[in-house]
N, CA, C and O atoms as a Maestro MAE file, in Angstrom:
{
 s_m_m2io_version
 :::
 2.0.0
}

f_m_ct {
 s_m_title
 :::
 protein
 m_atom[300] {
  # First column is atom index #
  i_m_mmod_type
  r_m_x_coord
  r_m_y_coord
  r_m_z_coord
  i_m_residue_number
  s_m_chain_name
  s_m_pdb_residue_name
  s_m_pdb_atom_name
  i_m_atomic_number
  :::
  1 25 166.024 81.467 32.567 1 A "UNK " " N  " 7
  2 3 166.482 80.648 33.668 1 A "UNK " " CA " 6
  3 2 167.008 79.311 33.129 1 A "UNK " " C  " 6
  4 15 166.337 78.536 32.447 1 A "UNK " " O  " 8
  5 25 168.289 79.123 33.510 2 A "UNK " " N  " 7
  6 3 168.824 77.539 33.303 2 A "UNK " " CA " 6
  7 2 167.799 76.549 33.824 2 A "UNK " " C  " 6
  8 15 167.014 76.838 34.728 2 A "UNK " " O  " 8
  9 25 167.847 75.060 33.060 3 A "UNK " " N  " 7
  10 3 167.138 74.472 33.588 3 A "UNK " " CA " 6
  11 2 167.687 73.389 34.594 3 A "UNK " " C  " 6
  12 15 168.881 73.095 34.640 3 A "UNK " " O  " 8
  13 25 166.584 72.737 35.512 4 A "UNK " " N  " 7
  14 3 168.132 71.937 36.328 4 A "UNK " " CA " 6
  15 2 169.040 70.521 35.156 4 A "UNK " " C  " 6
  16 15 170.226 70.206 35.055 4 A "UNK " " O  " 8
  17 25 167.847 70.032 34.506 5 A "UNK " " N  " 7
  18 3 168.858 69.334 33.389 5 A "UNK " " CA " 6
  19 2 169.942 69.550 32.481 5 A "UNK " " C  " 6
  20 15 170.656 68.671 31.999 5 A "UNK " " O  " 8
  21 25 170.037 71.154 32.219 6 A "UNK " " N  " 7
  22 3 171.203 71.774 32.097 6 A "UNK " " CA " 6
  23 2 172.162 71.738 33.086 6 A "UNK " " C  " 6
  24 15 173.310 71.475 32.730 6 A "UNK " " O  " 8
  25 25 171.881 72.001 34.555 7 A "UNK " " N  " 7
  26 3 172.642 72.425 35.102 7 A "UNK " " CA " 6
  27 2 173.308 70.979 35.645 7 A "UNK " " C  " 6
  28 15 174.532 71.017 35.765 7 A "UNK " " O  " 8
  29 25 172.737 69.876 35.944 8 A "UNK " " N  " 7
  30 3 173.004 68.798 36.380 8 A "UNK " " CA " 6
  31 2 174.249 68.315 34.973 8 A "UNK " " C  " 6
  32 15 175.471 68.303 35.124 8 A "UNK " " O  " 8
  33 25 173.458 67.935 33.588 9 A "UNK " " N  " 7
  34 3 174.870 67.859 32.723 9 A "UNK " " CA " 6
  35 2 176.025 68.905 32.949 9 A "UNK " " C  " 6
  36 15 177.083 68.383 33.301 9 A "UNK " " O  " 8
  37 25 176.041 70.560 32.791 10 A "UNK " " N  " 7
  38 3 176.993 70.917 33.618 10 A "UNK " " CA " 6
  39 2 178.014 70.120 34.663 10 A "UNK " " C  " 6
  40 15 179.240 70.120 34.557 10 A "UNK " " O  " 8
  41 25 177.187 69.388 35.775 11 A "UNK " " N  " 7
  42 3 177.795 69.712 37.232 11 A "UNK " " CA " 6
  43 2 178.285 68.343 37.008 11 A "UNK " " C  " 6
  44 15 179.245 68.034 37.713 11 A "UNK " " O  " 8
  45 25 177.717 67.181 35.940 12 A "UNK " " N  " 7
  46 3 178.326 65.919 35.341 12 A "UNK " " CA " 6
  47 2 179.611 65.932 34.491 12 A "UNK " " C  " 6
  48 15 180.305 64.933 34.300 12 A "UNK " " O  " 8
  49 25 179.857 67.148 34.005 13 A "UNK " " N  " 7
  50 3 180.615 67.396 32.968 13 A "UNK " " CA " 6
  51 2 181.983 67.645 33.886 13 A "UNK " " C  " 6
  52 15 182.915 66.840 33.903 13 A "UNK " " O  " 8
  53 25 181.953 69.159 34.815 14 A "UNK " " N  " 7
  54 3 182.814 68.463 35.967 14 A "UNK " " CA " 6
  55 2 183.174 68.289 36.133 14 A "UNK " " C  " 6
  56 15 184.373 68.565 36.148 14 A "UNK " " O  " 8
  57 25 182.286 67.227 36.659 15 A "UNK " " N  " 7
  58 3 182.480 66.661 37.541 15 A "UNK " " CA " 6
  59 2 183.878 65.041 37.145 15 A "UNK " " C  " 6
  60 15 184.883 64.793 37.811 15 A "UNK " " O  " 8
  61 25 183.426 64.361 36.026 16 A "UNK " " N  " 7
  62 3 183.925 64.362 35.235 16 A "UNK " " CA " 6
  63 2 185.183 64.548 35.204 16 A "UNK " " C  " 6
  64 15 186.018 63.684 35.471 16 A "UNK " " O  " 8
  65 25 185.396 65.609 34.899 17 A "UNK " " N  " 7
  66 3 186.682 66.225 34.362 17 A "UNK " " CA " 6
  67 2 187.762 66.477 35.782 17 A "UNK " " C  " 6
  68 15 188.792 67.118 35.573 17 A "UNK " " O  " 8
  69 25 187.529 66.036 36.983 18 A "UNK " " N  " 7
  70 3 187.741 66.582 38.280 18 A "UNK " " CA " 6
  71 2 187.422 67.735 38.822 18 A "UNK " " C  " 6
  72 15 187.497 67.883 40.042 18 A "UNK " " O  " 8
  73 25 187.003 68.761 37.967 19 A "UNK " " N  " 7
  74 3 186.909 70.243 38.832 19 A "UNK " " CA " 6
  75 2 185.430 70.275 39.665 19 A "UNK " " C  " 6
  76 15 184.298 70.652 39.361 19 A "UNK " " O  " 8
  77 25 186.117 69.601 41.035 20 A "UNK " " N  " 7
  78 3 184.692 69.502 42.033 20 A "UNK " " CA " 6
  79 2 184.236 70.662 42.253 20 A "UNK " " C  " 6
  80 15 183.046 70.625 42.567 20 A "UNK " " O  " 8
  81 25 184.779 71.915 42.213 21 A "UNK " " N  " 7
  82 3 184.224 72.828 43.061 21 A "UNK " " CA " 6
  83 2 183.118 73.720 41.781 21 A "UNK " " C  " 6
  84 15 182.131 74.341 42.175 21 A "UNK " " O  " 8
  85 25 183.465 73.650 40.337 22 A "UNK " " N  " 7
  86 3 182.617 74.043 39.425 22 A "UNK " " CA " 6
  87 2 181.303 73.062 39.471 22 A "UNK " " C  " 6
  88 15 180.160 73.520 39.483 22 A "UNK " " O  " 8
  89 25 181.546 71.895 39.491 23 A "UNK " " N  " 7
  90 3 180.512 70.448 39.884 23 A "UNK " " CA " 6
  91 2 179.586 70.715 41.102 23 A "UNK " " C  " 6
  92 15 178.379 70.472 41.110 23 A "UNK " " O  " 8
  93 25 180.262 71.221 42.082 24 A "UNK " " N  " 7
  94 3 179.669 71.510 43.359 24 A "UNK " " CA " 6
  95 2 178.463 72.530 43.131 24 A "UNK " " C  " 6
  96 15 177.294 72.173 43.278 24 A "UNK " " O  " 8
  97 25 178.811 73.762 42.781 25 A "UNK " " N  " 7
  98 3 178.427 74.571 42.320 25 A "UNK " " CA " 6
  99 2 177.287 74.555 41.381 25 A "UNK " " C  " 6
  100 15 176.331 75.315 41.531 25 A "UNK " " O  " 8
  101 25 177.359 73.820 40.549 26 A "UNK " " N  " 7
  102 3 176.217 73.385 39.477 26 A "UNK " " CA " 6
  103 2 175.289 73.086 40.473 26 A "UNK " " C  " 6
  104 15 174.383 73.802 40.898 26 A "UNK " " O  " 8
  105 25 175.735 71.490 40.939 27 A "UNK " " N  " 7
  106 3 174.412 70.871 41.971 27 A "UNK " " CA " 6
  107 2 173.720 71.852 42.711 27 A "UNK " " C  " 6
  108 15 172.550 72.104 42.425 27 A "UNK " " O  " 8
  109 25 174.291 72.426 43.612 28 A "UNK " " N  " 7
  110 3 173.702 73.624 44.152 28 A "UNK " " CA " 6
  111 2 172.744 74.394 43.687 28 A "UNK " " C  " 6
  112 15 171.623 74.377 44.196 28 A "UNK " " O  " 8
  113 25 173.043 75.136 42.705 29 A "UNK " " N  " 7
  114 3 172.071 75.231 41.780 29 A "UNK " " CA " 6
  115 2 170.847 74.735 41.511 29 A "UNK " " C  " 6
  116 15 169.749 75.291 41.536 29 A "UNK " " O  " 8
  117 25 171.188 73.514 41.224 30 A "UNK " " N  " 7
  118 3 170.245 72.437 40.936 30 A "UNK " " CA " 6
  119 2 168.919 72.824 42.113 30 A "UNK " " C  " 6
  120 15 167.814 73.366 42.099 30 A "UNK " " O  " 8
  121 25 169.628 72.315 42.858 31 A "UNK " " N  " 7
  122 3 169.404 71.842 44.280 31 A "UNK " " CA " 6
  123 2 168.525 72.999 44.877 31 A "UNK " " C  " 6
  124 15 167.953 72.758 45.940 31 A "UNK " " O  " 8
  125 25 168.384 74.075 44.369 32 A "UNK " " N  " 7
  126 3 167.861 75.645 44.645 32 A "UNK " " CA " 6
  127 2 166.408 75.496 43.987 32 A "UNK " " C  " 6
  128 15 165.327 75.775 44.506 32 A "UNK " " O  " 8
  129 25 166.606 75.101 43.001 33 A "UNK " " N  " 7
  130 3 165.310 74.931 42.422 33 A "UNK " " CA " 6
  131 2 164.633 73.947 42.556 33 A "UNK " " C  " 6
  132 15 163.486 74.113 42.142 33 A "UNK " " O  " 8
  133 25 164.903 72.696 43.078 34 A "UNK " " N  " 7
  134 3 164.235 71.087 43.479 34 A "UNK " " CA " 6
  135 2 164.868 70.495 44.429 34 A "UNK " " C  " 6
  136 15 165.813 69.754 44.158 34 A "UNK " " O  " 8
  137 25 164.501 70.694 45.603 35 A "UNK " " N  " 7
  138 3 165.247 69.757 46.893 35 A "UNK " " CA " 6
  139 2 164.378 68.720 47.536 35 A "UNK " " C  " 6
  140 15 164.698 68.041 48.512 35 A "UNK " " O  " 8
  141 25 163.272 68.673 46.900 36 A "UNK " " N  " 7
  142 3 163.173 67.188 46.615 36 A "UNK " " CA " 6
  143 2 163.254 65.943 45.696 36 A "UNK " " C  " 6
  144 15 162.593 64.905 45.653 36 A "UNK " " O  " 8
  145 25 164.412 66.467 44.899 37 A "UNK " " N  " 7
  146 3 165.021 65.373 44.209 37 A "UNK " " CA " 6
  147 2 166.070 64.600 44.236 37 A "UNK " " C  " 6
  148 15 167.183 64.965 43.856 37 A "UNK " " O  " 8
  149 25 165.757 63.288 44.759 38 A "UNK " " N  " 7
  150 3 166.823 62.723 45.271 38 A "UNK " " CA " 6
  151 2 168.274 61.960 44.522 38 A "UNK " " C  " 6
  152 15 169.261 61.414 45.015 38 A "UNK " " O  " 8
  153 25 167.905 62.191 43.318 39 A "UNK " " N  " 7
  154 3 169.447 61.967 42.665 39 A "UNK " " CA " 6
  155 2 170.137 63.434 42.513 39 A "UNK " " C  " 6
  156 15 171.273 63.507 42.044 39 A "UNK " " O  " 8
  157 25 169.479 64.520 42.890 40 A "UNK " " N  " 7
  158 3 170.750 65.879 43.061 40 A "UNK " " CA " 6
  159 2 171.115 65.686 44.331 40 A "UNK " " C  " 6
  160 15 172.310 65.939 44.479 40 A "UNK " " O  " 8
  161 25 170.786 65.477 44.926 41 A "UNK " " N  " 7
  162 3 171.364 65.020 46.611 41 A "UNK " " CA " 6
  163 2 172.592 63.679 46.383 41 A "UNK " " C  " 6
  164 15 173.580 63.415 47.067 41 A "UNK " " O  " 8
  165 25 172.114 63.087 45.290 42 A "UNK " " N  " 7
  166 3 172.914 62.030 45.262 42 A "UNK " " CA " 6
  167 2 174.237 62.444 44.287 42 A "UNK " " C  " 6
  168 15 175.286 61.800 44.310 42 A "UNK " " O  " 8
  169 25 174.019 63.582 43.459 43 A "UNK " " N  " 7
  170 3 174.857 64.017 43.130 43 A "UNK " " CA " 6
  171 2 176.086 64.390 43.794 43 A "UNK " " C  " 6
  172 15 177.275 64.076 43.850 43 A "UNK " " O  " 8
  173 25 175.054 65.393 44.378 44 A "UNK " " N  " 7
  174 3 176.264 66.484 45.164 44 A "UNK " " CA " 6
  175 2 177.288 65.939 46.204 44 A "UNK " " C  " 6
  176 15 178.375 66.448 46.477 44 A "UNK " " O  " 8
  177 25 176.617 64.558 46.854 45 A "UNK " " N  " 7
  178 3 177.363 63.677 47.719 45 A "UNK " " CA " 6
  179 2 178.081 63.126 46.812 45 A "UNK " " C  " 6
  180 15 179.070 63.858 46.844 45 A "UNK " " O  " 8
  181 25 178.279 62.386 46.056 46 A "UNK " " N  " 7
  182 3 179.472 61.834 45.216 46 A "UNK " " CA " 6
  183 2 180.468 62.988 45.095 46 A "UNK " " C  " 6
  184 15 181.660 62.833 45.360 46 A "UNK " " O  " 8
  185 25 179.854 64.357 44.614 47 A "UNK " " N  " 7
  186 3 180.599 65.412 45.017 47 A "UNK " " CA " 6
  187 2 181.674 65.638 45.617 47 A "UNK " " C  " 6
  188 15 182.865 65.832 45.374 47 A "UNK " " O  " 8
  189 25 180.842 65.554 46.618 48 A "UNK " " N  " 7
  190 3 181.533 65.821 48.217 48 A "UNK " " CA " 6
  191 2 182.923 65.104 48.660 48 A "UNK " " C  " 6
  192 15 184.001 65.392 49.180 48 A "UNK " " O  " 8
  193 25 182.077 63.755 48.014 49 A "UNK " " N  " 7
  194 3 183.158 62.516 48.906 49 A "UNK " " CA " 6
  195 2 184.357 62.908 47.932 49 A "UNK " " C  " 6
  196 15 185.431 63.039 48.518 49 A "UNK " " O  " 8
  197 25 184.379 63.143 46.398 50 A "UNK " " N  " 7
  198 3 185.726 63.068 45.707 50 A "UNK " " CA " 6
  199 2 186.481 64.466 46.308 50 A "UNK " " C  " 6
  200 15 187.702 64.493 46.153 50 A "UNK " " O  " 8
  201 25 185.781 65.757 47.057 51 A "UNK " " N  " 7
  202 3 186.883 66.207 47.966 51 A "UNK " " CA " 6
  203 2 186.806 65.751 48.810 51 A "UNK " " C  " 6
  204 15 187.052 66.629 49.638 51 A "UNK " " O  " 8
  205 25 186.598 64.802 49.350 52 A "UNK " " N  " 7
  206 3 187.129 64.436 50.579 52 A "UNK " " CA " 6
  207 2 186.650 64.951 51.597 52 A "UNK " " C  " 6
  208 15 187.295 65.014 52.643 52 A "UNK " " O  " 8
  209 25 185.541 65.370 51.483 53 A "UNK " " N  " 7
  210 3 184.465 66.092 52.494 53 A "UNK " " CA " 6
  211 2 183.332 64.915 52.981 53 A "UNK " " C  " 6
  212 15 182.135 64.795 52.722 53 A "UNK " " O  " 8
  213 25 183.993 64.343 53.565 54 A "UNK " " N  " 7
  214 3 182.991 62.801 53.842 54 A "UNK " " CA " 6
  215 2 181.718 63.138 54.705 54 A "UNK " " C  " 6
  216 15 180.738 62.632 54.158 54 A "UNK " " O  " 8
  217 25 181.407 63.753 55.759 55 A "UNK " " N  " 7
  218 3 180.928 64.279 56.349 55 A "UNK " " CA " 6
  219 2 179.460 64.670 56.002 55 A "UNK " " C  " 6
  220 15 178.361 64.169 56.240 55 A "UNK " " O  " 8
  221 25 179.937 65.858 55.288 56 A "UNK " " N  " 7
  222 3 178.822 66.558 54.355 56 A "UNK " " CA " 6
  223 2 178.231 65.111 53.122 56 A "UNK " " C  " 6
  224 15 177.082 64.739 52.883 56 A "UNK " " O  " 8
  225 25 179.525 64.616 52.582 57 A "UNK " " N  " 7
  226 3 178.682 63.794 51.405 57 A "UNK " " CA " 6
  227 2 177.904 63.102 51.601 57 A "UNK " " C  " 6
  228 15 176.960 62.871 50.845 57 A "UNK " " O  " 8
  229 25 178.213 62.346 53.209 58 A "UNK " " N  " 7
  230 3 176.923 61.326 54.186 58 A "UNK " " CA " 6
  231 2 175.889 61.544 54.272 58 A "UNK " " C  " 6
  232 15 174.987 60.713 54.171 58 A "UNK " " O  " 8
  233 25 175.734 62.986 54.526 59 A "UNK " " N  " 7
  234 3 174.458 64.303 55.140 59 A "UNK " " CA " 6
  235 2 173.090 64.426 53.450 59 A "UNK " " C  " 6
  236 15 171.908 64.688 53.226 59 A "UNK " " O  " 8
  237 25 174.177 64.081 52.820 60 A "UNK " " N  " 7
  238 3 173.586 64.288 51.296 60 A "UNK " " CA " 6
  239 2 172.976 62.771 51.000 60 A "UNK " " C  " 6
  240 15 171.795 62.526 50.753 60 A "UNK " " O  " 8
  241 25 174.076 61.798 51.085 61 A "UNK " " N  " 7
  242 3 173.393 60.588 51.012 61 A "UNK " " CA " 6
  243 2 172.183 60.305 51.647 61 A "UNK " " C  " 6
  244 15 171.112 59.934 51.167 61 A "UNK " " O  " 8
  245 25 172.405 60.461 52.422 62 A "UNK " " N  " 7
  246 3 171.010 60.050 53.986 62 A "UNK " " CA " 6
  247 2 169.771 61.074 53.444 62 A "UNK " " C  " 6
  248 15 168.572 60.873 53.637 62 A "UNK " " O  " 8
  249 25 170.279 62.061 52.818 63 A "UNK " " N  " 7
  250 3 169.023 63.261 52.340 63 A "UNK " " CA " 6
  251 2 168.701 62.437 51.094 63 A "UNK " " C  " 6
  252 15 167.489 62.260 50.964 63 A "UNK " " O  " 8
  253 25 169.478 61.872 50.121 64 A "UNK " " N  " 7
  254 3 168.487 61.168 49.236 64 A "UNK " " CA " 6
  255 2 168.295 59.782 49.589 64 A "UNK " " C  " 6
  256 15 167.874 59.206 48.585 64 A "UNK " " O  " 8
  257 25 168.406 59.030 50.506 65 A "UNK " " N  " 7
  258 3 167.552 58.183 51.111 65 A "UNK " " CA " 6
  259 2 166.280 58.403 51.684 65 A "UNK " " C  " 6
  260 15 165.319 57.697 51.380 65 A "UNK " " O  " 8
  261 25 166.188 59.596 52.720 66 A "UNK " " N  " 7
  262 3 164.959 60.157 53.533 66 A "UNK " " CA " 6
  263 2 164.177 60.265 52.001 66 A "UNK " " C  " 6
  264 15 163.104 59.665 51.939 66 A "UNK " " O  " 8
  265 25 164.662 61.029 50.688 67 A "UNK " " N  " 7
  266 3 163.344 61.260 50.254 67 A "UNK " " CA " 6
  267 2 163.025 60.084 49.373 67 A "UNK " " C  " 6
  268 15 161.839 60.045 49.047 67 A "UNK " " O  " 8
  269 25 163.812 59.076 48.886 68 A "UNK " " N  " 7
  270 3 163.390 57.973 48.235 68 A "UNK " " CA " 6
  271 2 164.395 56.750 48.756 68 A "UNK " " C  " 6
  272 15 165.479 56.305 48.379 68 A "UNK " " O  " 8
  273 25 163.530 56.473 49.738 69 A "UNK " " N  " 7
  274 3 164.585 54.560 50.412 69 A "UNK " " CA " 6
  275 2 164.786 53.789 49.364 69 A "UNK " " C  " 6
  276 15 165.670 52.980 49.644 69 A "UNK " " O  " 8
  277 25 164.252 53.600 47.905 70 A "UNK " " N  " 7
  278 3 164.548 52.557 47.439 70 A "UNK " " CA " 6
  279 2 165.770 53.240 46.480 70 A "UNK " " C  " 6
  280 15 166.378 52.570 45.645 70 A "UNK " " O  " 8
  281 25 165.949 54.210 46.650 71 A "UNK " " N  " 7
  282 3 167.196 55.056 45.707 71 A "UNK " " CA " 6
  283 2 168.024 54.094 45.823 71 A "UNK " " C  " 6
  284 15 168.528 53.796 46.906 71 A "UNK " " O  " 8
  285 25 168.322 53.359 44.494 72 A "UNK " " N  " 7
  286 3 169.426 52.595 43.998 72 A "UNK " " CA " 6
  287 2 170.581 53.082 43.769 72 A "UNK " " C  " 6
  288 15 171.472 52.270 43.523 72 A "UNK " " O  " 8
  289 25 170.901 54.479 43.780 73 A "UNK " " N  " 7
  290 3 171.774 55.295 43.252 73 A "UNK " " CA " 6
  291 2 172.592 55.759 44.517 73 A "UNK " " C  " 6
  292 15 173.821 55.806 44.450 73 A "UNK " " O  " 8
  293 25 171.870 56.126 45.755 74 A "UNK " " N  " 7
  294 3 172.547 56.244 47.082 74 A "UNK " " CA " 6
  295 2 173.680 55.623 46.739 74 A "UNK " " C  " 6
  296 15 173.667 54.656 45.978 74 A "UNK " " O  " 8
  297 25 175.166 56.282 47.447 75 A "UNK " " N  " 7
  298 3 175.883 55.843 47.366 75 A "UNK " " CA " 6
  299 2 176.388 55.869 48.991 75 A "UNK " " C  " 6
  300 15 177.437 55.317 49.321 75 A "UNK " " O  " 8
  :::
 }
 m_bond[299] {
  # First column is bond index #
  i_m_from
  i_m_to
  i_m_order
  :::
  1 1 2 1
  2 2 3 1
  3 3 4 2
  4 3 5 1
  5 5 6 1
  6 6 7 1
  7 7 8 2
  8 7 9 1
  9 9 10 1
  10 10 11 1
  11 11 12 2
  12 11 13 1
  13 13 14 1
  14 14 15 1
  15 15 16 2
  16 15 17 1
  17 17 18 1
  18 18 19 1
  19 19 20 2
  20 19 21 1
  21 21 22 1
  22 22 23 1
  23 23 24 2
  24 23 25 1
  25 25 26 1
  26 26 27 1
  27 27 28 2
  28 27 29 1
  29 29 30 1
  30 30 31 1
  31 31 32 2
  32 31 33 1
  33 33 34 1
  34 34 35 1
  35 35 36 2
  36 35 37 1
  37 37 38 1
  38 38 39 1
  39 39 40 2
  40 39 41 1
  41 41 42 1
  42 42 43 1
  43 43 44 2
  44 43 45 1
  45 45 46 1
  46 46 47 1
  47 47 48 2
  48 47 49 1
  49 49 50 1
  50 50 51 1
  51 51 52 2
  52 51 53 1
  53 53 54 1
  54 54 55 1
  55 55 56 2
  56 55 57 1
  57 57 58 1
  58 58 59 1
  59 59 60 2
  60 59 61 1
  61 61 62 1
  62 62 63 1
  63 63 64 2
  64 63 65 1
  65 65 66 1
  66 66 67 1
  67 67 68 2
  68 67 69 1
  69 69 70 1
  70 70 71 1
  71 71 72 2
  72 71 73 1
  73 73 74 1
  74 74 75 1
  75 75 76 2
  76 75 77 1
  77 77 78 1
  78 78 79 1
  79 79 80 2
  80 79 81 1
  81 81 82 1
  82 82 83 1
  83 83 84 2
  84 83 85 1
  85 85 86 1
  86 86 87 1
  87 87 88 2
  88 87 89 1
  89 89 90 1
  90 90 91 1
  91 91 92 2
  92 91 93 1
  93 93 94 1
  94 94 95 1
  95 95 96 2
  96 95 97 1
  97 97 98 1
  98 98 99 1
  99 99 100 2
  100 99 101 1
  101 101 102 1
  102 102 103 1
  103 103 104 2
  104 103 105 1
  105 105 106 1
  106 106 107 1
  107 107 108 2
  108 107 109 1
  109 109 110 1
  110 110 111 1
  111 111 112 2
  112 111 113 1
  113 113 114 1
  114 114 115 1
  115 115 116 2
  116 115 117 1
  117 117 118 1
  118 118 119 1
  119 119 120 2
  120 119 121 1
  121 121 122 1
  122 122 123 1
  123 123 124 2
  124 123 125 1
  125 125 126 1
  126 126 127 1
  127 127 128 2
  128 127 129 1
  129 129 130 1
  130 130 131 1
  131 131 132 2
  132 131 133 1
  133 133 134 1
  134 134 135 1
  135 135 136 2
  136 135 137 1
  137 137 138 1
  138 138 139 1
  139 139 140 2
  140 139 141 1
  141 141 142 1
  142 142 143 1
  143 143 144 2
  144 143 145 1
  145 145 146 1
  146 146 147 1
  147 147 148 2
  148 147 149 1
  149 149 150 1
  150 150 151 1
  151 151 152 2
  152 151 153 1
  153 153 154 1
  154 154 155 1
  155 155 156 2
  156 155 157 1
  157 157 158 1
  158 158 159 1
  159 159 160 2
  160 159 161 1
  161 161 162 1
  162 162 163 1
  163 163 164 2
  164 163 165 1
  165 165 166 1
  166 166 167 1
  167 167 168 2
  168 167 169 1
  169 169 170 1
  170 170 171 1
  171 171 172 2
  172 171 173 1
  173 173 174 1
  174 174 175 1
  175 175 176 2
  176 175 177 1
  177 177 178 1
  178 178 179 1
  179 179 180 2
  180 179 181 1
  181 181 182 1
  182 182 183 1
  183 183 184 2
  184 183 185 1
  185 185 186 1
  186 186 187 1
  187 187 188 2
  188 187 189 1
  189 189 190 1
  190 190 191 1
  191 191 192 2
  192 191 193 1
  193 193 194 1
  194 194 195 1
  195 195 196 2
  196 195 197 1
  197 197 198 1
  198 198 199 1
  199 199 200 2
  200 199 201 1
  201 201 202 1
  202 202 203 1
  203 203 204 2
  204 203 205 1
  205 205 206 1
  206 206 207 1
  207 207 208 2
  208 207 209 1
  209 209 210 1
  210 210 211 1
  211 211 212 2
  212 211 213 1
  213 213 214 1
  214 214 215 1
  215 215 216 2
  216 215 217 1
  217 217 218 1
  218 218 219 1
  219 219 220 2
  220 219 221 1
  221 221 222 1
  222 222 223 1
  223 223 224 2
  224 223 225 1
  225 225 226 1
  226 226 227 1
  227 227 228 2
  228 227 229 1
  229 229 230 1
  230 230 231 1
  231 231 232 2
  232 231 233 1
  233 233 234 1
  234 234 235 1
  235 235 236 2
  236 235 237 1
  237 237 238 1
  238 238 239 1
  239 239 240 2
  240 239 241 1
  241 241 242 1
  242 242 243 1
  243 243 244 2
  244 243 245 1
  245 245 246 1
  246 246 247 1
  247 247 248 2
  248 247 249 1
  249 249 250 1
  250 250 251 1
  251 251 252 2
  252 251 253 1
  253 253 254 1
  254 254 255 1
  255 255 256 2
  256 255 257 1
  257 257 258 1
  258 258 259 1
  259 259 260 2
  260 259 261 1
  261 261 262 1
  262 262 263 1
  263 263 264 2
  264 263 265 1
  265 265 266 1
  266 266 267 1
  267 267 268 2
  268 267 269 1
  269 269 270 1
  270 270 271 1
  271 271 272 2
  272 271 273 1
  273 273 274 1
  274 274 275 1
  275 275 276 2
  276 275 277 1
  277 277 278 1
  278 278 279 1
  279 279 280 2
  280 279 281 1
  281 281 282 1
  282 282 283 1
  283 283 284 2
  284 283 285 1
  285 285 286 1
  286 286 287 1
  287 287 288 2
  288 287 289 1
  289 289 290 1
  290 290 291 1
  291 291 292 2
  292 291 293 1
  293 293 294 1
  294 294 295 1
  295 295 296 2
  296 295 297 1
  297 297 298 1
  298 298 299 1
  299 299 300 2
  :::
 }
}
């Protein structure tokens, strides 16, 4: 089994590089195995927003706020 620190450099790498939807994909991942971690939430919303899926990336933000308010990283 990948680990999510693999999969997160993955979905950084990317992300990165522009290809959101391979990036997307990683987080997800991620996100399968720990959804209470609030910088993959914070990931996947930065994600989101560079397609232009504002909506969803909000839904993600606000999800890693609910699980840590002092998340400095929220974007």
């Amino acid at each position: 089994m990948v680990t999510i620190g693999e999969l997160v450099q993955k979905g950084k790498s990317h992300l990165q590089d522009g290809d959101f939807e391979k990036s997307l994909a990683f987080f997800d991942q991620a996100l399968l195995q720990d959804q209470t971690n609030p910088d993959l939430w914070n990931l996947k919303g930065v994600t989101l927003r560079s397609m232009g899926r504002y909506d969803e990336a909000v839904e993600c933000f606000n999800k890693s706020l609910e699980l840590d308010p002092r998340d400095k990283q929220a974007s």
